[in-house]
Structures are given as C-alpha cells and as structure tokens.
N, C-alpha and C positions, 0 to 999 in steps of 0.2 A: 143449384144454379139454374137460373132460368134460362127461356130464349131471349136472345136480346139482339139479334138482328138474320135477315134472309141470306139464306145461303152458307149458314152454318151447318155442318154435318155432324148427326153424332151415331154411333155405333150402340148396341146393344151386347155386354158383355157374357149374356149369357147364351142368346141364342143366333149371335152373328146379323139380326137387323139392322140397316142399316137407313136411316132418314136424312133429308135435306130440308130446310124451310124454306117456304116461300113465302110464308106470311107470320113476322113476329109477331107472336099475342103476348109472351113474356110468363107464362106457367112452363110447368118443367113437362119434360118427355120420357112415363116410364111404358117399358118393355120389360115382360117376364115379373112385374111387381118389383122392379130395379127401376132407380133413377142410369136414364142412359146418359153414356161419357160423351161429352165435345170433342171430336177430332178431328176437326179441323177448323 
C-alpha cells in the first residue's frame, strides 16, 4: 500500500517508529526492511 494522502500515520512494527506525511509522493514507507502499517 502506498502513501496517498498528508497526514496519514503509519507505525513501524518492528521497532515502534512512528511517521506522519506531509507530503504524498504515493511510494510506500519501509522501516527495519518492513513495509510500515497505516494507523491511522
């Protein structure tokens, strides 16, 4: 799943990082060599 819009938060399950966007580019965000989870 990409990014697709500012202000989504996603978490990194492995090592508790935690990112906001502020700018959709629409590639995905990994942490730890993991695709990170959207929460919220």
């Amino acid at each position: 799943m990409g990014v697709e819009k500012t202000g989504e938060k996603y978490r990194c399950n492995i090592c508790g990082n935690e990112v906001v966007v502020t700018k959709a580019g629409g590639g995905t965000l990994v942490c730890c060599e993991e695709d990170m989870e959207l929460i919220e």
